[in-house]
C-alpha positions in Angstrom: 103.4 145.1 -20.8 106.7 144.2 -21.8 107.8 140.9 -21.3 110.6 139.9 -18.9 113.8 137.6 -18.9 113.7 135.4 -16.2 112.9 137.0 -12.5 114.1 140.3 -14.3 110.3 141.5 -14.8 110.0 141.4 -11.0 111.4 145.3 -10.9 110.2 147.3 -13.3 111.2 151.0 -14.0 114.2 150.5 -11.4 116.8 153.4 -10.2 118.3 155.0 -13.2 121.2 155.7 -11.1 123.3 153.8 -8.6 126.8 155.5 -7.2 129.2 153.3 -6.3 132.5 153.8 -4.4 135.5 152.3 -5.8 138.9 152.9 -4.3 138.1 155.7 -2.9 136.6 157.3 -6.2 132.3 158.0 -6.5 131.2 156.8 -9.8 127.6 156.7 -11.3 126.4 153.2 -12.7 123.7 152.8 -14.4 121.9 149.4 -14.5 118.9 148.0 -16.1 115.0 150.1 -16.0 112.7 147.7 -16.7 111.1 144.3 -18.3 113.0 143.1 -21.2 112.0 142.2 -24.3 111.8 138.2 -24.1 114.8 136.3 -25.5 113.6 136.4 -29.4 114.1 135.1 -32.4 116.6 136.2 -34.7 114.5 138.7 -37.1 115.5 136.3 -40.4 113.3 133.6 -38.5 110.5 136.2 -37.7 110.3 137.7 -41.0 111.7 140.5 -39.8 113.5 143.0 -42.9 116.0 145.0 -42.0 115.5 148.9 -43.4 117.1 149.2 -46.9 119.8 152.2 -46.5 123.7 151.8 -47.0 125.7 149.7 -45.3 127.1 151.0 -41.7 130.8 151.4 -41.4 132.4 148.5 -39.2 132.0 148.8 -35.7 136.0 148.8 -34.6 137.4 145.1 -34.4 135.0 143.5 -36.4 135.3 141.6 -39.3 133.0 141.9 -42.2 131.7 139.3 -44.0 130.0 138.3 -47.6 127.4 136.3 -45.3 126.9 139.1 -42.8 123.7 141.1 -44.2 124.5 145.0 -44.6 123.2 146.5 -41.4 120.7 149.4 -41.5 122.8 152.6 -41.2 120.3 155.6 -40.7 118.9 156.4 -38.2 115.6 157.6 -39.7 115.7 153.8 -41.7 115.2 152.0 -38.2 113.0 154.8 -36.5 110.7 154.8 -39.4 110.4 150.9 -40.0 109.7 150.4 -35.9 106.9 153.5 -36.4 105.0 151.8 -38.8 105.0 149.0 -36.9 103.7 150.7 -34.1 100.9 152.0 -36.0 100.2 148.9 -38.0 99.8 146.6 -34.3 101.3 148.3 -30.9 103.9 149.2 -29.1 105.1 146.1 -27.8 105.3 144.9 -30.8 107.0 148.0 -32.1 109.7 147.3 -29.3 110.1 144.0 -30.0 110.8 144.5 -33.4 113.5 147.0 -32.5 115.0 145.0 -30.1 115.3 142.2 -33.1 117.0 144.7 -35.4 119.9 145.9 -32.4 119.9 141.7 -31.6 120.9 141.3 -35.7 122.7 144.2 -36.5 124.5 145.7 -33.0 126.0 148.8 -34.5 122.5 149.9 -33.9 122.9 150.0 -30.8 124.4 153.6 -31.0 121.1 155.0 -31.8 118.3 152.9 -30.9 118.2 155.0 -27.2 116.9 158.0 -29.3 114.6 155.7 -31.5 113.0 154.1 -28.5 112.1 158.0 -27.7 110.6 158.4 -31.1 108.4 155.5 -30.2 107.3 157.1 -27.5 106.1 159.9 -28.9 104.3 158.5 -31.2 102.4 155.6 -29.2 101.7 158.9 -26.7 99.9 160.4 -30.1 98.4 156.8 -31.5 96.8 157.0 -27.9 95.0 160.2 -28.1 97.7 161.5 -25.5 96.6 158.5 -22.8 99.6 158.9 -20.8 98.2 156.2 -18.4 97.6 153.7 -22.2 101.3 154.8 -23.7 103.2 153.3 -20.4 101.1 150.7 -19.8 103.3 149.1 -23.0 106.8 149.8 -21.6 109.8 148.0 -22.5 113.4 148.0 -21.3 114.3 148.1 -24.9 117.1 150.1 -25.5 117.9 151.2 -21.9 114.3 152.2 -21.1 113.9 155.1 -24.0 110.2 154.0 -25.1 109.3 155.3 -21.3 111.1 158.5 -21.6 109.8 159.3 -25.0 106.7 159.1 -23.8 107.0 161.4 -20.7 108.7 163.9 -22.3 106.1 163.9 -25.0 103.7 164.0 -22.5 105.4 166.9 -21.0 105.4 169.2 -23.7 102.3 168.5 -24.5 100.2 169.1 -21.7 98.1 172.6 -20.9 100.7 173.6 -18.5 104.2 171.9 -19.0 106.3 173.3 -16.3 103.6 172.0 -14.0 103.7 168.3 -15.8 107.4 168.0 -14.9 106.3 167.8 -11.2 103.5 165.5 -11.8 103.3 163.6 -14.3 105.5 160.6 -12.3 103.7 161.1 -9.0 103.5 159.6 -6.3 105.6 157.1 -7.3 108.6 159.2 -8.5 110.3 156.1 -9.8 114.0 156.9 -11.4 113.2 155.7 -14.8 110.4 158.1 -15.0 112.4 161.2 -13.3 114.9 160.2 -16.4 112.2 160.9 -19.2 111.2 164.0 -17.0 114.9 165.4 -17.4 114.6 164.6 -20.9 111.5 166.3 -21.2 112.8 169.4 -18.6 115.4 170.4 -21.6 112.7 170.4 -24.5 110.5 172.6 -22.3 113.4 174.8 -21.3 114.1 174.7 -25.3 117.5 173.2 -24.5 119.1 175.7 -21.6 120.8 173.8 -19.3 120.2 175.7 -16.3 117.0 176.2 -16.3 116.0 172.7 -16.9 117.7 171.5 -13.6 115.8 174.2 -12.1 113.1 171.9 -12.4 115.0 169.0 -11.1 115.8 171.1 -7.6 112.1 170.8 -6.9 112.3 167.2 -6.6 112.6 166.7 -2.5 114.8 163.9 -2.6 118.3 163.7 -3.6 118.0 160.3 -5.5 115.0 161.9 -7.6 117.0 164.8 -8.4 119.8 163.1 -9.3 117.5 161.0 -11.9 116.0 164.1 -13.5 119.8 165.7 -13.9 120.8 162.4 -15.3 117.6 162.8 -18.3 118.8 166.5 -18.6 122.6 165.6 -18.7 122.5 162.9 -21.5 119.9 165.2 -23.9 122.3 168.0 -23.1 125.1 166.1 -24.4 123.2 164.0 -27.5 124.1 165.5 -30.6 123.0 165.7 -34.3 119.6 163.3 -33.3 117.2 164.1 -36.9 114.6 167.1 -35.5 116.0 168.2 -32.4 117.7 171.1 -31.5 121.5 170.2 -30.3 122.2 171.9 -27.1 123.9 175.5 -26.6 125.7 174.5 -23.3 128.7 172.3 -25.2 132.0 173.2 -26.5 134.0 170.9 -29.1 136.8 172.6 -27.7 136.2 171.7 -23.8 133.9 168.2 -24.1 133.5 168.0 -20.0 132.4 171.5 -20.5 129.6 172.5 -18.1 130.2 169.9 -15.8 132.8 171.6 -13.7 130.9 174.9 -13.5 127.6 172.8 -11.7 126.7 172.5 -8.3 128.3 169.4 -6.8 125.3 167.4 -6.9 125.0 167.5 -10.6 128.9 167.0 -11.2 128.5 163.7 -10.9 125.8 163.0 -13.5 127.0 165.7 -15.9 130.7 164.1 -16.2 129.3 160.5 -16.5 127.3 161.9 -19.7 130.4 164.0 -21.3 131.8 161.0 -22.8 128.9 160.9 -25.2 129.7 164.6 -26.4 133.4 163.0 -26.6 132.8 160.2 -28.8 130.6 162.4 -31.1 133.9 164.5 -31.5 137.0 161.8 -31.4 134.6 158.8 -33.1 135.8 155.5 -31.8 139.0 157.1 -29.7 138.3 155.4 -26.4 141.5 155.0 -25.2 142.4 158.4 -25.8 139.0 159.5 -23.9 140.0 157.5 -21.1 143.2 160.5 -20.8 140.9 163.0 -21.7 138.8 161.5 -18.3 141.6 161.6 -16.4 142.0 165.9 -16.8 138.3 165.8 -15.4 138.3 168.5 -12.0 138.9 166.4 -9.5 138.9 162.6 -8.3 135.3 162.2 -8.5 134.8 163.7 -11.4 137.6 161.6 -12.9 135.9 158.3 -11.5 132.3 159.8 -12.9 133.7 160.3 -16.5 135.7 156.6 -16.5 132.5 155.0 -15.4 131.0 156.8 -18.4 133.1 156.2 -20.8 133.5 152.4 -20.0 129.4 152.3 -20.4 129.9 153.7 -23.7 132.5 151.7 -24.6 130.4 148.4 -24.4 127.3 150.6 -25.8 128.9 151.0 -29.2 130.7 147.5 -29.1 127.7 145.4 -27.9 129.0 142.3 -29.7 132.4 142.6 -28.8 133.5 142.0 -25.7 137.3 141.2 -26.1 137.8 144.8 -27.8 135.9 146.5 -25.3 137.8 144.9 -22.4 141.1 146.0 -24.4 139.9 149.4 -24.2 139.9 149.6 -20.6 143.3 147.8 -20.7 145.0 150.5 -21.8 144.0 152.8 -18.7 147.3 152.1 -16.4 145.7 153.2 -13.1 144.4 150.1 -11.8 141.7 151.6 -9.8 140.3 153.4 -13.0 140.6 150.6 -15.0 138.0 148.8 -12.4 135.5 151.7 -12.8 136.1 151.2 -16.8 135.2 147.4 -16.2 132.4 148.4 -13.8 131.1 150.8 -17.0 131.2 147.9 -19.0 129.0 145.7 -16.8 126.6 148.2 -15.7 125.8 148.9 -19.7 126.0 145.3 -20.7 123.2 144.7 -18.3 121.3 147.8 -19.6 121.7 146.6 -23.2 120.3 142.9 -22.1 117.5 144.4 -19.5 118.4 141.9 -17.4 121.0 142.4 -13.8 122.1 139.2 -14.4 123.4 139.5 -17.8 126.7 141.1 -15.8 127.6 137.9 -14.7 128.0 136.1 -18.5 129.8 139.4 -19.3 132.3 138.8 -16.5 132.5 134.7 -17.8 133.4 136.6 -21.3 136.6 138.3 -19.8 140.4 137.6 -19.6 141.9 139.4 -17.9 142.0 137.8 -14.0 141.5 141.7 -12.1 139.0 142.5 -14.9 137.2 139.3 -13.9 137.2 139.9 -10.3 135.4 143.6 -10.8 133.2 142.4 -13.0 131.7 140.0 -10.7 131.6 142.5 -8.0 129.7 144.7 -9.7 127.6 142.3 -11.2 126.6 140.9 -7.6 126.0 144.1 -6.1 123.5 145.0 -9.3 121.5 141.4 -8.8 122.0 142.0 -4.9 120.3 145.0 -4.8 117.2 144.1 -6.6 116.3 140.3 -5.5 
């Protein structure tokens, strides 16, 4: 099983959603899934090599220097280095080697959600397709994504796939695992939106829904991942775009996820997609979109915290720039797999308001699971 920081191992596979009012304004937040890798070793002191491939450009703010080692840029350079790991020993120690390559070389980061996937599938196929084997190594590497990899590949590869979607996560029905399902709902609907949260409306409860819109909503809006089909629901022209045309209780998931179609578009522009957020259909939606862009903000700029409190600076509104901060926190404790990481975030800030939302929203994360 993966191995936990501190008390964090005490809630495994936790909600992979959790809306939050603020001001008025409904905004998802999404914090922490499950065990974390245990805090390592840098990979120099484990032997660990970083994959050979040209050098990343800089993550914004940063500043490059002769010392730093190149960081691995492609993304098939880190998914194939962690594979063979994964065959060569397991799993775990598949995930803890790429949670040693984002700990060394952050830009990473960006893409090691989709690698954790890829890891996934392939422990799902080192097993034989032993769904019950594959989980029994999950991590919260990477927000989760060796669990999700390995129910959608379960997913698609059973006799009857629709069917799987329903059952594969019963009777618990845990978020985390209703996440991989909406993940694995858009590959078995070959990538049409609709009909993949068809399968989410089975689900009878409206948290479990909501977890399988939020699996379909972020592979909706992932783009340009090696070997899989972007999907037809997106418009470069109209990034929000289907969000407003949903049914209200997939708004809220489908705006929180648009900001990652955004930044694929305007690379880097976060206080420009903070505006962008702000032409969003409504108040909620608004809120929803903030909250995701703040996530992604601290996503892409792990190792930076001054510039991504900066970013959220620049949104005037004082009640959005909470849910920005809030998106920061919620991610930073994804990143570190721990609730508790929130609070040396909030120890990390400057500003006195950003401070004060930080700690709120860090409480209410550790609250909610102790």
């Amino acid at each position: 099983m993966g191995r936990g920081r501190g008390d964090f191992g005490l809630w495994t596979a936790c909600l992979a959603g959790v809306w939050l009012t603020v001001a008025g304004l409904i905004a998802v937040a999404l914090v922490g899934w499950a065990p974390a890798a245990g805090a390592g070793t840098s990979a120099a002191a484990a032997g660990v090599t970083a994959p050979t491939a040209p050098t990343a450009p800089a993550v914004p703010g940063a500043a490059p220097t002769a010392a730093t080692p190149a960081p691995p840029s492609h993304y098939e350079a880190v998914r194939d280095q962690v594979v063979a790991k994964l065959d060569e020993t397991d799993p775990a120690q598949a995930l803890a080697l790429l949670q040693q390559i984002v700990d060394d070389h952050p830009d990473i980061s960006r893409i090691c959600h989709p690698i954790a996937h890829d890891l996934g599938h392939a422990a799902l196929e080192k097993y034989a397709y032993d769904f019950k084997k594959a989980i029994s190594f999950q991590d919260g590497v990477c927000g989760n994504g060796y669990l999700h990899g390995v129910v959608e590949h379960a997913v698609l590869h059973a006799p009857d796939p629709e069917q799987a979607l329903h059952t594969l996560c019963a009777p618990e029905l845990d978020g985390s695992c209703l996440h991989g399902i909406g993940h694995g709902a858009m590959f078995v609907a070959d990538m049409d939106l609709p009909k993949a949260l068809s399968f989410c409306d089975w689900f009878g409860q409206p948290g479990q829904r909501t977890a399988c819109a939020e699996g379909v909503f972020m592979q909706n809006f992932e783009v340009d991942v090696p070997g899989v089909k972007n999907s037809s629901w997106l418009r470069a022209s109209d990034p929000m775009y289907p969000c407003a045309q949903q049914a209200a209780r997939y708004q809220g998931p489908c705006y929180y996820y648009a900001p990652q179609y955004y930044l694929s578009i305007h690379a880097d522009q976060y206080a420009d997609g903070l505006k962008w957020c702000r032409t969003a259909a409504n108040t909620s939606a608004v809120a929803s979109c903030t909250m995701g862009l703040g996530s992604r903000i601290m996503k892409y700029n792990i190792d930076q915290v001054a510039f991504s409190e900066a970013q959220c600076a620049t949104e005037t509104d004082r009640a959005l720039r909470d849910v920005c901060v809030r998106g920061l926190t919620s991610y930073y404790m994804v990143h570190f797999n721990d609730p508790k990481a929130g609070m040396r975030l909030c120890v990390q800030l400057t500003a006195a308001v950003d401070v004060t939302t930080c700690k709120s929203a860090a409480t209410a994360a550790v609250s909610s699971r102790d």
